[in-house]
N, C-alpha and C positions, 0 to 999 in steps of 0.2 A: 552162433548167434551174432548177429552182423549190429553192430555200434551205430547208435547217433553221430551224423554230422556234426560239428562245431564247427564254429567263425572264428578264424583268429586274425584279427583287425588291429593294425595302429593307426593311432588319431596323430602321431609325433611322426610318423612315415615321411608322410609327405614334405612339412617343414623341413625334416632331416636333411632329404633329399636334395631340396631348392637351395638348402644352403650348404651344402658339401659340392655340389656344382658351383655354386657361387664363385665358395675359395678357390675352387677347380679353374674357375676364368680368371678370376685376380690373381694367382699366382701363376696363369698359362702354361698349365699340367693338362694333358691332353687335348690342348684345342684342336680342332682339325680345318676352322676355318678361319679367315681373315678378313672383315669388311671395311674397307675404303670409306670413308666420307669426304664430302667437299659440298664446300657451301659458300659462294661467294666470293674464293680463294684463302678459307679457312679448310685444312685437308687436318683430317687424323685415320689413325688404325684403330682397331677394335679385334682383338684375338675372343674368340667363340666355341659354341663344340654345337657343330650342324645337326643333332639331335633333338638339344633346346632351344633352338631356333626354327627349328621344321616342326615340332609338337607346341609351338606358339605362334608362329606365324605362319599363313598362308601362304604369302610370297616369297619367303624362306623353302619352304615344303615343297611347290613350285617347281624353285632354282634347282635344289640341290637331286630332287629326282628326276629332272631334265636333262644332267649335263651331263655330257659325252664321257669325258676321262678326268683323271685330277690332273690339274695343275703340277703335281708334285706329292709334299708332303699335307701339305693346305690346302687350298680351295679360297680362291678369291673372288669374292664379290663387291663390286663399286654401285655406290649411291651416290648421286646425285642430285641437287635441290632437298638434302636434308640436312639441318644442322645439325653440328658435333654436339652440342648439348645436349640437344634432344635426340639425338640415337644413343647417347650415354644414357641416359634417364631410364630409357626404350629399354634398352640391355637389364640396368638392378629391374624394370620391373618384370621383363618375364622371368628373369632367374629370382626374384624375393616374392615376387606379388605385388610388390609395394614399391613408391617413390617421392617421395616430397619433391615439387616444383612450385614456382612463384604462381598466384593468381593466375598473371596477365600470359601464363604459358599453357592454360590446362588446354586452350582453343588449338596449339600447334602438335602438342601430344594427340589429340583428337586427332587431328589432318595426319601424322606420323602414323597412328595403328588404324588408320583405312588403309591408307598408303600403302601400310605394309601388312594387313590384312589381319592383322589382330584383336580377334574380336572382345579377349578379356579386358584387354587397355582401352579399348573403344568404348566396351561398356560403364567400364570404371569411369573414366574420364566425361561420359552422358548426365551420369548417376550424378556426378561431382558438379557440373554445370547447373544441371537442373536445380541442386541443394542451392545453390550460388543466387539462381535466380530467384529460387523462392525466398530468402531472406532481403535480399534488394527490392524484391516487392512488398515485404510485411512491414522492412524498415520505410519503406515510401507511405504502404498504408497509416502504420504510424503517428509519420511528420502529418500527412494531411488529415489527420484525427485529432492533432493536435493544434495544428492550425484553425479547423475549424470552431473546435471548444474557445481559441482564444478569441477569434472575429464575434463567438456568440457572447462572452464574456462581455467582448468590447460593445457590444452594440446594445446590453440591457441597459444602463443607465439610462444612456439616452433615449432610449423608450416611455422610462419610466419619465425624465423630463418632460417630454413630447405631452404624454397624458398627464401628469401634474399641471403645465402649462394649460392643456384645454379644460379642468377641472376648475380651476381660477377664471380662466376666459368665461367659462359657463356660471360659475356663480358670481361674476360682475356683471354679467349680461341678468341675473335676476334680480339683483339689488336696481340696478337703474336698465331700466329697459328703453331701448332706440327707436323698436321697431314703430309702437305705436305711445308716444308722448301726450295724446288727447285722450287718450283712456279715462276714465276716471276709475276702473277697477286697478289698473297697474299704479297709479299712485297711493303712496302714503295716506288714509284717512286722520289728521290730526284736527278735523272739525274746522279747517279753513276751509275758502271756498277759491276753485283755480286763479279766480281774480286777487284775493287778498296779498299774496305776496307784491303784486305790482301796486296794488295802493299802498301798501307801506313802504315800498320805497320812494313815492309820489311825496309821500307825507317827510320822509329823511330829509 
């Protein structure tokens, strides 16, 4: 009687993995290759192992199944037009996953994993932009939410003046009216007659 398959799976594999290569580059135990940088006439080295670098990068993948014979014991590859920082960055993130950089760098890490044909680091550093812009917009929307509450703040008073003032204006205009002074309906009936006020002051 033939047995059920079973999966047997680790979720801690992978991590493991990324980070025993890690220590494997930082203490340069098995590296097999060596990449050159210069930027500017800032030069460094970079010791690697051509398997984590060709199953991350494209242009890694590229080089190293392209080239004729080794070097030696190594395998040297030079870059140029990239900075030391940022191919250091470039390196913890394909061997961690992960890298902390300033803001004002996530745009040259971009430019670095097209560069070098990486498309987790590209994606990452998309994802990362995108979040970036969407809160520089919400914080804009915001201020201008707030600004406008405070312009609407500022301009009721004076509204209400504005109609205060014509409410006054309009019942001065019915206690004594301009328009038509011969009326005998718009004036006061107090049983004078229009002429009486001027004969008594005739008589003063």
């Amino acid at each position: 009687m033939e047995s059920n398959a079973v999966l047997l799976e680790s979720k801690s594999s992978p991590i493991n993995l990324l980070n025993e290569m890690h220590q494997l580059r930082l203490l340069g135990h098995l590296c097999d290759v060596t990449v050159s940088v210069e930027y500017q006439g800032v030069r460094a080295e970079f010791v690697a192992h051509k398997a984590v670098l060709a199953a991350t990068s494209k242009f890694f993948k590229e080089v190293f199944l392209n080239e004729k014979g080794m070097d030696g014991p190594r395998t040297n590859v030079f870059l140029n037009e990239v900075q030391v920082a940022d191919f250091a960055s470039f390196l913890e993130f394909v061997y961690t996953a992960k890298v902390e950089v300033e803001e004002d760098r996530v745009q040259r890490m971009l430019e670095i994993a097209e560069k070098l044909k990486c498309l987790d680091l590209s994606e990452t550093c998309f994802q990362l932009k995108k979040q970036m812009l969407e809160s520089v917009l919400l914080e804009l929307q915001n201020f201008s939410e707030s600004q406008n509450s405070e312009e609407e703040s500022a301009t009721q008073p004076s509204i209400l003046l504005e109609s205060k003032a014509a409410a006054v204006a309009e019942a001065d205009q019915a206690d004594c009216p301009l328009d038509s002074p011969d009326s005998p309906v718009d004036r006061p009936s107090n049983g004078m007659s229009p002429e009486m006020p001027a004969t008594k002051s005739k008589e003063k």
